[in-house]
C-alpha positions as CSV (number, residue, x, y, z in Angstrom):
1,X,37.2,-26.0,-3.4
2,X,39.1,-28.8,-4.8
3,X,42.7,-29.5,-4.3
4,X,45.4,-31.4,-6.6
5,X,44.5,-35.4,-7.1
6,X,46.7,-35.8,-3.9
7,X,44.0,-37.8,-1.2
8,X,44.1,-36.7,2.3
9,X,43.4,-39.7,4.7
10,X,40.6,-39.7,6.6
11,X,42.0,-38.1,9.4
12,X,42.8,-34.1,8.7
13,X,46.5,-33.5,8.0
14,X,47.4,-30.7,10.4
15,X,49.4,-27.7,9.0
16,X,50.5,-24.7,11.1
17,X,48.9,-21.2,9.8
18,X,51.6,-19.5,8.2
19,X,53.3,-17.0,9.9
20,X,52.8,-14.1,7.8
21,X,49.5,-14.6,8.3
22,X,49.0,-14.5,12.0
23,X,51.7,-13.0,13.6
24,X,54.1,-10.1,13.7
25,X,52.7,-6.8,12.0
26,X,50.0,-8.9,10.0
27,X,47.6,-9.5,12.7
28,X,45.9,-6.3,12.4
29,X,45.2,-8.0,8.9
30,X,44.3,-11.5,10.2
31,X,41.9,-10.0,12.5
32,X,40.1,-7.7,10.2
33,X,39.6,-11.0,7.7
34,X,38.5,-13.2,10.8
35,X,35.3,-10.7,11.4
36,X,34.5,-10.1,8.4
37,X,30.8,-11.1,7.4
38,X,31.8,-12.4,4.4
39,X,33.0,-16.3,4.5
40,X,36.6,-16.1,3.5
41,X,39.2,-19.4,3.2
42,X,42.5,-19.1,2.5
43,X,44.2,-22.2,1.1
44,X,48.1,-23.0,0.8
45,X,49.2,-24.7,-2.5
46,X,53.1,-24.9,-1.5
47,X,52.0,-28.0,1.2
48,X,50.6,-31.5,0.3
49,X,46.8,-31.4,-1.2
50,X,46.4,-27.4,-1.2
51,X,45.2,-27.4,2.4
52,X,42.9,-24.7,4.2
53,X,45.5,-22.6,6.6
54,X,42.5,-19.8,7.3
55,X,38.9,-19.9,8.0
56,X,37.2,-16.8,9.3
57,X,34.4,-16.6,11.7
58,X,31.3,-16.5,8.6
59,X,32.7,-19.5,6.9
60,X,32.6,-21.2,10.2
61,X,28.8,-20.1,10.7
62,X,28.3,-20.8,6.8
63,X,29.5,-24.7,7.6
64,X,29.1,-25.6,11.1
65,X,32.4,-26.4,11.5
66,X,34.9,-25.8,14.2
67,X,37.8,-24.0,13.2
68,X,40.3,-27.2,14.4
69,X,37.8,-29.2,12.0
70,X,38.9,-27.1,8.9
71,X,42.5,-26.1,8.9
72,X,44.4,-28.7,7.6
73,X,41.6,-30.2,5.6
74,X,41.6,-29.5,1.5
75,X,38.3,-28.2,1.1
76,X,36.4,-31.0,-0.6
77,X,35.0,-32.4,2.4
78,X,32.4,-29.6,1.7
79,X,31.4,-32.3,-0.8
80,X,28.8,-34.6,-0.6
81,X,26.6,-37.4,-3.0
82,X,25.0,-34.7,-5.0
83,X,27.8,-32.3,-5.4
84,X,27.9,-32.3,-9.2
85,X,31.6,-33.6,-10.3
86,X,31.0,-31.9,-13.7
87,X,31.5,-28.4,-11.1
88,X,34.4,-30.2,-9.3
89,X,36.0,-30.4,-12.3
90,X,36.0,-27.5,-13.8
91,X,37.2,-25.6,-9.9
92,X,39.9,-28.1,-10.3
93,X,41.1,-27.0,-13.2
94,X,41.1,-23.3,-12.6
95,X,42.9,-24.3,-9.6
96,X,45.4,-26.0,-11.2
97,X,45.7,-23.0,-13.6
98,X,46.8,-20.9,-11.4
99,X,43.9,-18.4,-12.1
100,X,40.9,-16.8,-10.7
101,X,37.7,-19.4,-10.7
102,X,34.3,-19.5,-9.7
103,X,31.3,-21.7,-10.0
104,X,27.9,-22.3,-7.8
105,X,28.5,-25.6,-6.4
106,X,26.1,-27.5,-4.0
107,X,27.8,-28.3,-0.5
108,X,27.4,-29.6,2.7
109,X,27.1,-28.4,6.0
110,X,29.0,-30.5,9.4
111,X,25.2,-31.7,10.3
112,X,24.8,-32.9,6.6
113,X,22.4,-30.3,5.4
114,X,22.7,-28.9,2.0
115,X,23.3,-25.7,0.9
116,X,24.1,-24.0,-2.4
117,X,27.7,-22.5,-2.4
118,X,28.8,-19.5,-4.9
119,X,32.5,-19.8,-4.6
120,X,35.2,-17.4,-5.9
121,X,38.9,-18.7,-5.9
122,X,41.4,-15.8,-6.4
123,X,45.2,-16.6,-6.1
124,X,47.8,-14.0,-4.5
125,X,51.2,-14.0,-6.1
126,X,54.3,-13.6,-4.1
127,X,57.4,-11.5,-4.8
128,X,58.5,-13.5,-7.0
129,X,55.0,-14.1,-8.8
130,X,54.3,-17.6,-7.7
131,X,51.3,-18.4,-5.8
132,X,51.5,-18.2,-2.0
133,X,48.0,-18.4,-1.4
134,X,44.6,-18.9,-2.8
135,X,41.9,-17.0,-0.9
136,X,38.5,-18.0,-1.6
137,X,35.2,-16.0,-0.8
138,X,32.0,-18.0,0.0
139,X,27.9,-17.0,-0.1
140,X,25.1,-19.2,0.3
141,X,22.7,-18.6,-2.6
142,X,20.4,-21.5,-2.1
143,X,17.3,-19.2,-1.5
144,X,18.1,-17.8,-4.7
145,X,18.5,-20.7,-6.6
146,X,15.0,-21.8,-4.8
147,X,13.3,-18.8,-6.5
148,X,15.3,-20.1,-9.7
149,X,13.7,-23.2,-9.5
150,X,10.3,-22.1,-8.4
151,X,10.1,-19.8,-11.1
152,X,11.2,-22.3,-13.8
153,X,8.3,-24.3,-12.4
154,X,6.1,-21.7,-12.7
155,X,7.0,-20.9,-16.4
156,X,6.5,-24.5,-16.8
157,X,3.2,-24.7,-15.5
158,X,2.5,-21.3,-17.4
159,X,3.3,-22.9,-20.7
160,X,1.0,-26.4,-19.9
161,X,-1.5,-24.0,-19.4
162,X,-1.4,-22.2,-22.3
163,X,-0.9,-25.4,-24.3
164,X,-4.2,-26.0,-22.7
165,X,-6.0,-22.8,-23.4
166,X,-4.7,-22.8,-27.0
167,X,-6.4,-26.3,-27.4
168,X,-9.6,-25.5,-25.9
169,X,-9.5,-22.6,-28.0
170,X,-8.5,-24.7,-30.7
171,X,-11.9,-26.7,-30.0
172,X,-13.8,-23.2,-29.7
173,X,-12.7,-21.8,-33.2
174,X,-13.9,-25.7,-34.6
175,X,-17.4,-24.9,-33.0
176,X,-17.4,-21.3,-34.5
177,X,-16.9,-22.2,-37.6
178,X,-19.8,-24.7,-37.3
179,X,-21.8,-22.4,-36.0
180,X,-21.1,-20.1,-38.3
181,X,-21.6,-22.2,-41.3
182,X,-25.2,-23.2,-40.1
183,X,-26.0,-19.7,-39.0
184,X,-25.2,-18.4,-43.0
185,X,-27.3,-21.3,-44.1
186,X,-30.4,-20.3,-41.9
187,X,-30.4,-16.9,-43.4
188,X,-30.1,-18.2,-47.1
189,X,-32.9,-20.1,-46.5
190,X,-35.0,-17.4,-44.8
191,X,-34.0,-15.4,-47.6
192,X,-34.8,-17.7,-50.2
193,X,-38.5,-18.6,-48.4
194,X,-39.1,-15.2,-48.0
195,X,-38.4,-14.4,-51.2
196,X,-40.8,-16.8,-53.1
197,X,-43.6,-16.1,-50.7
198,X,-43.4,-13.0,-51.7
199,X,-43.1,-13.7,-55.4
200,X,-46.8,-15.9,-55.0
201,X,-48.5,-13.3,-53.2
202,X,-50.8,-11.2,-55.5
203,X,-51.0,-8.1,-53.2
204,X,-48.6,-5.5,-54.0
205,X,-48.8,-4.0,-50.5
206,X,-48.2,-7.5,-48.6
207,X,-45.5,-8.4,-51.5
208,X,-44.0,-5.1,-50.0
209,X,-43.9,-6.0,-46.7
210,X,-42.3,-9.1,-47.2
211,X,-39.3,-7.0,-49.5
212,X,-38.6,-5.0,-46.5
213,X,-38.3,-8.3,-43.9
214,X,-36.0,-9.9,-47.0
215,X,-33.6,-6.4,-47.0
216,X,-33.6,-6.4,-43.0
217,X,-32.5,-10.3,-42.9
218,X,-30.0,-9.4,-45.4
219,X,-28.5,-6.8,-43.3
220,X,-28.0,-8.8,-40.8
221,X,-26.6,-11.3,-42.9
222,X,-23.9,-8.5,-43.4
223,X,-23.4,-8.3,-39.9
224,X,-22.9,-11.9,-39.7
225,X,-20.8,-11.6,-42.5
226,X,-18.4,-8.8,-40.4
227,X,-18.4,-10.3,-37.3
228,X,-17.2,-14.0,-38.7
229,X,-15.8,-13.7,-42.1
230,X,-13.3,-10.8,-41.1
231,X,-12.7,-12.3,-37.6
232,X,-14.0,-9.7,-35.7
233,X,-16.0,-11.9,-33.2
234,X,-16.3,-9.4,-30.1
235,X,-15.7,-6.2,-31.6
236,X,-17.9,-4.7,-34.8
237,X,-16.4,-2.0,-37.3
238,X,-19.0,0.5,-37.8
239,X,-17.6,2.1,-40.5
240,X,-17.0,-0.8,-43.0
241,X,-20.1,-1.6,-42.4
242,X,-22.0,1.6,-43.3
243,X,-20.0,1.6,-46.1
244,X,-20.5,-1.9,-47.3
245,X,-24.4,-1.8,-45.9
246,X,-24.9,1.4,-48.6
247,X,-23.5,-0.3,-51.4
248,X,-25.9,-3.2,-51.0
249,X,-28.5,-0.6,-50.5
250,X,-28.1,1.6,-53.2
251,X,-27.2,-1.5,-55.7
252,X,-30.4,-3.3,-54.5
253,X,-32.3,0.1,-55.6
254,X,-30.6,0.7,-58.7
255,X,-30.7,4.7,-58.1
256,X,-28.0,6.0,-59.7
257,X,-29.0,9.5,-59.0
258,X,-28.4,9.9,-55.4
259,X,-24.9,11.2,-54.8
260,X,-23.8,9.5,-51.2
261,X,-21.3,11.1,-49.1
262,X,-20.0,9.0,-46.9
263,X,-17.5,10.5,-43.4
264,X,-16.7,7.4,-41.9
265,X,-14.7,8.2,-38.7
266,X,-13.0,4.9,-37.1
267,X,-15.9,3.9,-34.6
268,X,-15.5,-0.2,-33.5
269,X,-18.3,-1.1,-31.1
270,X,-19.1,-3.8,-28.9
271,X,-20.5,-7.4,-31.1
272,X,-23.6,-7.4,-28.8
273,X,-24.1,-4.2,-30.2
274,X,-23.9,-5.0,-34.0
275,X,-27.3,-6.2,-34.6
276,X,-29.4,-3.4,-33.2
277,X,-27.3,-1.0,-34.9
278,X,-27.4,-2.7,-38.3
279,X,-31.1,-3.1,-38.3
280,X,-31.5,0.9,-37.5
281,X,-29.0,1.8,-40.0
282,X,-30.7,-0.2,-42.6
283,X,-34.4,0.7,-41.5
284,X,-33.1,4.5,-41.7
285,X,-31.2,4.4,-45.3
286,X,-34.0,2.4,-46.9
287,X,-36.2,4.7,-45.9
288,X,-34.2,7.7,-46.7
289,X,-33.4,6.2,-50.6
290,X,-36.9,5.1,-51.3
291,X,-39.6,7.6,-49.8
292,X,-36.9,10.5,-50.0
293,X,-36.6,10.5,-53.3
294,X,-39.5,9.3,-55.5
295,X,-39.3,8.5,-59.1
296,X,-37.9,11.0,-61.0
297,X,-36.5,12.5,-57.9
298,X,-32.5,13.1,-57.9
299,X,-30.6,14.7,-54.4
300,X,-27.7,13.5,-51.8
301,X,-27.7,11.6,-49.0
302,X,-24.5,12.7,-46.4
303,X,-24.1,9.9,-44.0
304,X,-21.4,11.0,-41.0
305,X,-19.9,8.7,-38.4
306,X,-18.0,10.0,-35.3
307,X,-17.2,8.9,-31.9
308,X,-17.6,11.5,-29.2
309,X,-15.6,10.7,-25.5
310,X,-17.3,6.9,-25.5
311,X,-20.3,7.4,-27.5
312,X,-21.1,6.9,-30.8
313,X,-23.1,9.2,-33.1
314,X,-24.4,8.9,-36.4
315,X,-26.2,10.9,-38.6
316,X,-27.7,10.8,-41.9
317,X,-29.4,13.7,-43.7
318,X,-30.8,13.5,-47.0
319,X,-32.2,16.3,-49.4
320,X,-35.3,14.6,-49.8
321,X,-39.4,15.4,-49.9
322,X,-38.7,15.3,-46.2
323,X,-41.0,13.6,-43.2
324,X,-44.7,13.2,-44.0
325,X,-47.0,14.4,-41.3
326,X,-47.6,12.2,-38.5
327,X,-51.5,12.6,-38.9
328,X,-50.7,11.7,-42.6
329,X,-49.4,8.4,-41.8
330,X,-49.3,7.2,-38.1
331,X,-46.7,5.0,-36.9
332,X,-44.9,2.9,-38.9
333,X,-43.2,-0.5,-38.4
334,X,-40.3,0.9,-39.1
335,X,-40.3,3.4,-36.7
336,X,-41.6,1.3,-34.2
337,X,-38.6,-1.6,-35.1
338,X,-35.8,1.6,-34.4
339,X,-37.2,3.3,-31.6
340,X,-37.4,-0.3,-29.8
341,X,-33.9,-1.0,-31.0
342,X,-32.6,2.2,-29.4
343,X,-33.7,1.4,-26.4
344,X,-31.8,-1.8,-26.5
345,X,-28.8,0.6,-27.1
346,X,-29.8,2.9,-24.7
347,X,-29.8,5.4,-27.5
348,X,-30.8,8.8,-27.9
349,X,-32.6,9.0,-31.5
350,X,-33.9,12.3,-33.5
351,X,-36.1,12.7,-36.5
352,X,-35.8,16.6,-37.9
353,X,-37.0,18.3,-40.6
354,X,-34.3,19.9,-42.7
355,X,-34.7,22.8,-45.7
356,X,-35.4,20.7,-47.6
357,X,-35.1,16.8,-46.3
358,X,-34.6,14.7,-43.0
359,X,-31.7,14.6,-40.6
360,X,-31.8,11.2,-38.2
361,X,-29.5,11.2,-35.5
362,X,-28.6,8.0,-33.3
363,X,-26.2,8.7,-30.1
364,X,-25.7,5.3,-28.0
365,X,-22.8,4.8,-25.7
366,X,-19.9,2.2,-26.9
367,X,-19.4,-0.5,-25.8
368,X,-16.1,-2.5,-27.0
369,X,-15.1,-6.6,-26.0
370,X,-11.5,-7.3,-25.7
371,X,-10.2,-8.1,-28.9
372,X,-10.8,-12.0,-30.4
């Protein structure tokens, strides 16, 4: 606690404890502050350099000092090299104020140790309202301040790291995008080599082969599309995508009279997931548009998307000629491709016959990435 500007030589000046203080019907009162835990100094401002005329038995702990080391002595011998004089200061001044002040302050101990000191300077007012006494309450806090400072550190090191992270990520988005970029090209040009073969080839049924490996590159094209264009690297939206995947369909076919309904529940399913589930959705609507309703044949198509505890069902039902015999026709690429893709899902698929038409079910559990 700092004093006036008045320096004390280097030996203590000795004062007396006041009376009041120590004898007489007060001593009730001095013992009761002398075992107190809490480190208490009192300090005299009427004698030469505020001087400490009371130091309890905690403040003696606290310090390390002997109690003949203390009284007498203004309290800046606490003080040391690294005490910060921007903190002197401003005790000083409360000080000289005449008013309650407080500040952390770092000190030292009698063996030289540190120690990080939250001080509290009160004054007590005589009868006559001048100060008799300023008492000052003590409390280490230097293993608080340590947490302070290790959790500063920590935040620090937290924030490197994320500067880190956000450039590596940086780095990764880059090498996305690259991918990305080649990835659509590759399709195109599948696309655009499947295409002409199939425009040189003479054989209407090989010519319609081909068609359907062009509209299942295309789809996932659209899943490519989904997943990078929209941002949505780990986690697919089913639902935009039937509803986008129908369009193309139904735009590709040019059947106008096939009334689609569409009830598109919110279902977002793992990326890993995407492709297999594109490729059945696709198989399963192209075949529903174009071999459930031959030329001249009108009817709807209901498509309905839901998510059940954490699996995903869908189910399309047209109105349709319906499923040809198996006998009639024997398995089918098409078939084949989706029951081979369900397993990959670890779905559960169904082909029925409905009055009049198909229903296809596909239940498969979810399976959903943290979000990019």
């Amino acid at each position: 606690m700092p004093g006036s500007t008045v320096v004390i030589m280097d030996l203590p000046v000795r004062h007396p404890e006041p009376a009041p203080l120590v004898r007489g019907r007060h001593d009730a009162f001095a013992a009761a502050f002398r075992s107190i835990r809490t480190a208490i100094i009192m300090t005299d401002p009427t004698l030469p350099d505020n001087p400490i005329v009371f130091a309890n038995d905690a403040f003696l702990q606290l310090t390390g000092y002997a109690s003949h080391d203390v009284v007498g002595r203004n309290c800046r011998f606490l003080q040391g090299p690294e005490t910060s004089a921007e903190t002197v200061e401003h005790l000083r001044r409360g000080i000289a104020a005449r008013g309650d002040v407080s500040a952390e302050i770092l000190n030292y101990r009698q063996d030289g140790t540190t120690f990080w000191n939250a001080v509290s300077i009160t004054p007590v007012l005589d009868d006559i309202g001048a100060v008799a006494l300023f008492v000052g309450t003590l409390a280490d806090v230097t293993a608080a301040r340590e947490r302070q400072r290790a959790d500063r550190q920590a935040e620090q090191d937290l924030t490197a790291r994320n500067r880190e992270l956000e450039s590596a990520l940086d780095v990764q988005h880059l090498l996305v995008a690259e991918i990305d970029h080649r990835t659509k090209n590759n399709l195109q040009m599948v696309s655009a080599m499947l295409t002409l073969q199939a425009m040189s080839i003479p054989d209407p049924e090989l010519r319609r082969t081909l068609q359907e490996m062009l509209e299942r590159v295309d789809a996932l094209g659209l899943v490519h599309k989904r997943l990078y264009e929209l941002s949505q690297r780990t986690r697919f939206d089913v639902a935009d995508f039937i509803h986008e995947l129908l369009d193309t369909i139904l735009g590709a076919s040019g059947r106008r009279d096939i009334v689609v309904d569409q009830r598109l529940n919110a279902v977002v399913i793992g990326a890993d997931q995407a492709a297999a589930v594109a490729l059945i959705l696709n198989e399963v609507l192209t075949n529903a548009i174009k071999h459930g309703f031959p030329s001249g044949r009108h009817g709807s198509l209901t498509v309905v998307l839901a998510a059940k505890g954490d699996r995903c069902i869908i189910t399309i039902a047209d109105d349709g000629v319906g499923l040809p015999t198996e006998k009639a026709v024997g398995p089918t690429f098409g078939t084949t491709l989706v029951e081979t893709l369900a397993r990959h899902l670890h779905a559960v698929i169904a082909w029925t016959r409905a009055q009049p038409g198909t229903v296809f079910t596909l239940d498969f559990p979810i399976k959903v990435a943290a979000s990019s």
